[in-house]
N, C-alpha and C positions, 0 to 999 in steps of 0.2 A: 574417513577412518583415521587417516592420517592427524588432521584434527584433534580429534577424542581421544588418541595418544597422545600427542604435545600437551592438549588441557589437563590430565589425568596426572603428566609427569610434573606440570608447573603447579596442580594443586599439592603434591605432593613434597613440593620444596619449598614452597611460599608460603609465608603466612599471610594472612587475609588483608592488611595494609599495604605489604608487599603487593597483590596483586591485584589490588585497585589501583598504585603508582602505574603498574605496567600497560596496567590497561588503558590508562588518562595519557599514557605516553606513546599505546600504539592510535591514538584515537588521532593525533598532532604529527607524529614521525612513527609510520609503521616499518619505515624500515630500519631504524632504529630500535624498535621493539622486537621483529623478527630477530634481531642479529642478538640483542640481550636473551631473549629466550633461547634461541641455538645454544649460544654459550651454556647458559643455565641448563639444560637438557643435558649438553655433553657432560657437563662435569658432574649430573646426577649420575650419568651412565656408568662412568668409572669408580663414580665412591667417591667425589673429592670434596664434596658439601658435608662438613661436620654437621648439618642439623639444618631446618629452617630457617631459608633468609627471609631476615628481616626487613623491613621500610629504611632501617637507616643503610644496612650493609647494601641493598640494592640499589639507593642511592650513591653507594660508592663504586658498587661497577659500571653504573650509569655515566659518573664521572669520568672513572678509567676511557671506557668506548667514545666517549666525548673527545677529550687529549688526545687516542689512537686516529679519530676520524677527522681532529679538526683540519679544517683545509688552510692553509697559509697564502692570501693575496699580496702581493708586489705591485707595486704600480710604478712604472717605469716614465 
């Protein structure tokens, strides 16, 4: 159920390049995709999505979560 809610919301924001990116990228890092669609869910819920994201703009928060998540190694 829960599911067919999330699917329903992300068809509803994405357009169709859009969400074959996501889908090729939960397919490699699903928990990188979970966390991009969280996001994308939240900000449909409050109204913050001017319109259908695009292939390029999701590539930009893909970006963003990349930078927030990337890990920094030191070798001592």
């Amino acid at each position: 159920r829960e599911a067919e809610i999330r699917n329903t919301i992300l068809a509803q924001v994405l357009d169709q390049a859009a969400r074959a990116r996501l889908s090729n990228l939960a397919l490699v890092k699903p928990d990188k995709a979970k966390a991009v669609e969280n996001y994308l869910i939240q900000m449909a819920r409050y109204g913050q999505l001017p319109g259908k994201i695009t292939e390029q703009v999701l590539i930009e928060i893909l970006e963003k979560a990349s930078q927030q998540t990337e890990k920094t190694t030191t070798v001592k």
